[in-house]
C-alpha positions in Angstrom: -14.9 -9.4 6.7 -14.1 -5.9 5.6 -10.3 -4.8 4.0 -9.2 -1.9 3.3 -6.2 -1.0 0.8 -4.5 1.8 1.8 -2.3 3.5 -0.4 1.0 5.3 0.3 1.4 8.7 -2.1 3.0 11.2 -0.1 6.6 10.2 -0.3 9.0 12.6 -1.5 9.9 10.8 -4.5 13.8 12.6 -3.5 15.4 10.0 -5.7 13.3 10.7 -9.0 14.3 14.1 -10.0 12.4 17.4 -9.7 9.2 16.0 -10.6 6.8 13.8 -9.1 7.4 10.0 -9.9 3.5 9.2 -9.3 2.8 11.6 -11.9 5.3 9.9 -14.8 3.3 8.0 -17.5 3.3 4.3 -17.8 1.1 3.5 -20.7 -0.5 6.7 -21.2 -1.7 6.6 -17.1 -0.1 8.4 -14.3 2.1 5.7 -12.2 -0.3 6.6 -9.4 -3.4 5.2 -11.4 -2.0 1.9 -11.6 -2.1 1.0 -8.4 -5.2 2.5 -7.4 -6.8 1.0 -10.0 -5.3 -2.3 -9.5 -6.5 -1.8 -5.9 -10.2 -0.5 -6.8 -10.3 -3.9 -9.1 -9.3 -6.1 -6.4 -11.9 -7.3 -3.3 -10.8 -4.4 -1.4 -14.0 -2.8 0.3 -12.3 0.5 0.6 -9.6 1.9 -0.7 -7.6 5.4 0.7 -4.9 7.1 -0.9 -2.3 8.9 1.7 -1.3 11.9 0.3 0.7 15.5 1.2 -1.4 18.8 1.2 -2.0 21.0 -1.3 -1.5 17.8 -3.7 -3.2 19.1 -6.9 -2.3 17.2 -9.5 -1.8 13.9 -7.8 -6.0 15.1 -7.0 -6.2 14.9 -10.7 -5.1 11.9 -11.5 -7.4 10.5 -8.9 -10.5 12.5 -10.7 -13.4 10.8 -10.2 -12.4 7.2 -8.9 -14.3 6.1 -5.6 -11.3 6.4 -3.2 -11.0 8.0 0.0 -7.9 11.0 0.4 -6.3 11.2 3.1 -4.1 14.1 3.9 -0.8 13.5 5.5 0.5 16.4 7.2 3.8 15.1 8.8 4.5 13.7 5.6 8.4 14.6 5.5 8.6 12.9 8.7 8.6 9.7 6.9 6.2 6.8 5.8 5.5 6.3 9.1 3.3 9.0 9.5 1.3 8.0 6.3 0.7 4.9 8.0 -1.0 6.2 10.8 -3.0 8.5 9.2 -4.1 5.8 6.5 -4.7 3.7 9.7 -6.6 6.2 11.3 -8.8 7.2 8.2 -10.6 3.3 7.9 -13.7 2.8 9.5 -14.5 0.6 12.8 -15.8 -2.5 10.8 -12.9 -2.6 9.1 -11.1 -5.8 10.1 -7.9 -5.6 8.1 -5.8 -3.2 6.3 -3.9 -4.1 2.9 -0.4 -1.1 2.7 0.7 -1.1 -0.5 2.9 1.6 -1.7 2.1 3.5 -4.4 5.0 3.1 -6.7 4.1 -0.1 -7.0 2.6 0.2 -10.6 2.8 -3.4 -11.9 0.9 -5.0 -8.6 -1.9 -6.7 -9.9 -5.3 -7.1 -8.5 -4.9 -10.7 -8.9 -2.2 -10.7 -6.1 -3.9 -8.4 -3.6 -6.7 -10.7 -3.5 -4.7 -13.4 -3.4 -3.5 -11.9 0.1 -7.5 -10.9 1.1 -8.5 -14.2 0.4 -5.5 -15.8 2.8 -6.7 -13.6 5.4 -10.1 -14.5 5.3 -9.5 -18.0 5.7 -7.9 -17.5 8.6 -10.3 -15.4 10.1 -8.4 -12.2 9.7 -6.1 -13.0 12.5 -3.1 -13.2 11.0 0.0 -10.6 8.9 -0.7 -12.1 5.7 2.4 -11.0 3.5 3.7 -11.8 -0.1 7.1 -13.7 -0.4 8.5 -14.8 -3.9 10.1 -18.4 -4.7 13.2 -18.1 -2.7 11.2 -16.7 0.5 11.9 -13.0 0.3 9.0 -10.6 2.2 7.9 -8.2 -0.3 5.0 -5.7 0.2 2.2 -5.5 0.3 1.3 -6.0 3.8 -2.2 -6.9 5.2 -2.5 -6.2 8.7 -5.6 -7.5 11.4 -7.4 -5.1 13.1 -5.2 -6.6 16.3 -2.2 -4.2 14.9 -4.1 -1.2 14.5 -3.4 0.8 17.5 0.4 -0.1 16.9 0.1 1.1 13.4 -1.6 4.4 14.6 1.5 5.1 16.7 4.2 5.0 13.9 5.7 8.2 13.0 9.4 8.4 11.9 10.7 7.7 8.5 10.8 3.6 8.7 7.4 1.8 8.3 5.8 -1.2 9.5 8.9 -3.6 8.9 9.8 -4.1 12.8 6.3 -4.9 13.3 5.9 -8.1 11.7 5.8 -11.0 13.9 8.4 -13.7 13.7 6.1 -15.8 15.6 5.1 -18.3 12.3 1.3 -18.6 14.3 0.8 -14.9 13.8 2.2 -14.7 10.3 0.8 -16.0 6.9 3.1 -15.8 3.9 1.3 -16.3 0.6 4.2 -17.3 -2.4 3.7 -15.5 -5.3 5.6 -16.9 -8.7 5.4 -13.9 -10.8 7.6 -11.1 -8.9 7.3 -8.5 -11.6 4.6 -6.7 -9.6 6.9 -6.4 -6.5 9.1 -3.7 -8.5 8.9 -0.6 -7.6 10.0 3.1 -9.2 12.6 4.7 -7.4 14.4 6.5 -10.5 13.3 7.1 -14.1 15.3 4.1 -14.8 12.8 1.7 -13.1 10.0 2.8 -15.4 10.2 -0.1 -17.5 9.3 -3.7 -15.6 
C-alpha cells in the first residue's frame, strides 16, 4: 500500500512579515527542511512539495532531496488549490495521500508513520487523522484514494476541513500525547516550540 506526503509551501506567509517564513532558520535549517525531511524519514513512498512559480529559493532549500515539486499556479486562490494540484501530481498506485502543511517544523517522522501505519491496518479505507489528549483534530490528514476526485475539485482559500466524515466508520483518529509537533509558524513569534 503506497502513501504519499504531500506537502503544502505555497502559502503566502501574509502574517510573517516581508519575508518568506519557510525560509526562517530553525536550527541552522530552513523551516521548510524540517518537514520535508521529517516526511522523507517517515514510510512515505513519495513525497511532493506544493509550491508557487518562480520559487527560487524555496528550490534551494530543497537542493538535492528526492522530492517531487509541484507548481501551484492559483496559489493566491487559497490552499485549496495546493491541494488539488498535490492531489493531482501522485501517481495511480498511490492509495492514500498524507497533507501536511509545511509550517509544521516540529512534526516528527515518528507521528506520520504513526498515521501510515493506522491506515494500513485498515486497509487504507479510512481519514486517518491526529487528535491530542482532549480530542482536538489537528493535521496532518491522510486521505484514501476514495477522496481523491473530491480533493482534485477544491479551489478556494479553505482546505480539506469540510471534507472529513463525521461518519466514526469512515474516520480513524490516532491520539497523539506529545502535541508539540502540531504547532505551527504563523509569526516570528512561533519560532520557538
Amino acid at each position: 500500500m503506497a502513501v504519499a506526503c504531500l506537502i503544502l509551501a505555497a502559502g503566502q506567509s501574509a502574517r510573517f512579515g516581508n519575508t518568506d517564513k519557510l525560509l526562517a532558520e530553525i536550527d541552522g535549517r530552513p523551516l521548510i527542511r524540517h518537514a520535508v525531511d521529517e516526511a522523507l524519514a517517515s514510510r512515505s513512498r513519495d513525497v511532493h512539495v506544493i509550491v508557487q512559480p518562480d520559487s527560487v529559493l524555496l528550490d534551494k532549500a530543497l537542493a538535492g532531496l528526492p522530492v517531487t515539486r509541484c507548481i501551484n499556479r492559483d496559489f493566491a486562490s487559497g490552499i485549496g488549490s495546493s491541494i488539488a494540484v498535490g492531489v493531482r501530481s501522485l501517481a495511480q498506485d498511490v492509495s492514500g495521500a498524507l497533507i501536511l502543511p509545511a509550517d509544521m517544523p516540529w512534526m516528527t517522522a515518528e507521528v506520520l508513520d504513526a498515521l501510515i501505519t493506522a491506515f494500513e491496518f485498515t486497509g487504507g479505507s479510512l481519514v486517518t487523522l491526529p487528535i491530542t489528549a482532549e480530542g482536538e483534530q489537528r493535521n496532518p490528514v491522510l486521505w484514501p484514494k476514495s477522496y481523491f476526485k473530491e480533493l482534485c475539485g477544491l479551489h478556494a482559500d479553505h482546505g480539506a476541513k469540510h471534507l472529513i466524515p463525521t461518519d466514526p466508520e469512515k474516520l480513524q483518529k490516532i491520539q497523539i500525547l506529545d502535541e508539540a509537533g502540531f504547532q505551527d509558524v504563523d509569526t516570528p513569534d512561533d519560532l520557538a516550540p
